[in-house]
C-alpha positions, 0 to 999 in steps of 0.5 A: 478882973482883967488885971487878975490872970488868975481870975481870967483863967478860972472863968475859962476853965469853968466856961470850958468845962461847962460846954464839955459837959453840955456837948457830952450829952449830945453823944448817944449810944445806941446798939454798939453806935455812937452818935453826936460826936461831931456835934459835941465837938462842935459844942466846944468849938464854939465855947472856944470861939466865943472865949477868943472873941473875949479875949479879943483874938479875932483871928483865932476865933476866925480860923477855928470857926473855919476849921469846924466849918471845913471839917463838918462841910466836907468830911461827912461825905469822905466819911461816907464814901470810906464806909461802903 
């Protein structure tokens, strides 16, 4: 299979697709509010790790671990501070 890019790419596109659908259903809405939208994103972030480190792309795997870890770390407060 690894001589196949064709075959490569359908099994990312299925492996992308599936972990989409997964972290749709971590959004909720309730009463006009929308929750789980960091956490469905977050889903795919780490779909997209895992195909990196597949692929043997070690440093993208690293800077997207660290870009989610940055993002969930720090912007949830900001968001707060924003929202008063």
């Amino acid at each position: 299979m690894q001589d196949n890019p064709e075959a490569l790419s359908r099994v990312l596109y299925g492996l992308m697709t599936g972990i989409g659908f997964i972290g749709g259903g971590a959004i909720l809405k309730d009463r006009g509010n929308v929750h789980g939208t960091a956490t469905a994103a977050s889903i795919w972030n780490t779909g997209a790790v895992g195909a990196a480190v597949a692929f043997q792309r070690y440093e993208v795997a690293v800077a997207l671990a660290a870009v989610n870890f940055v993002i969930l770390r720090f912007f949830p407060p900001l968001k707060n501070k924003l929202l008063r």
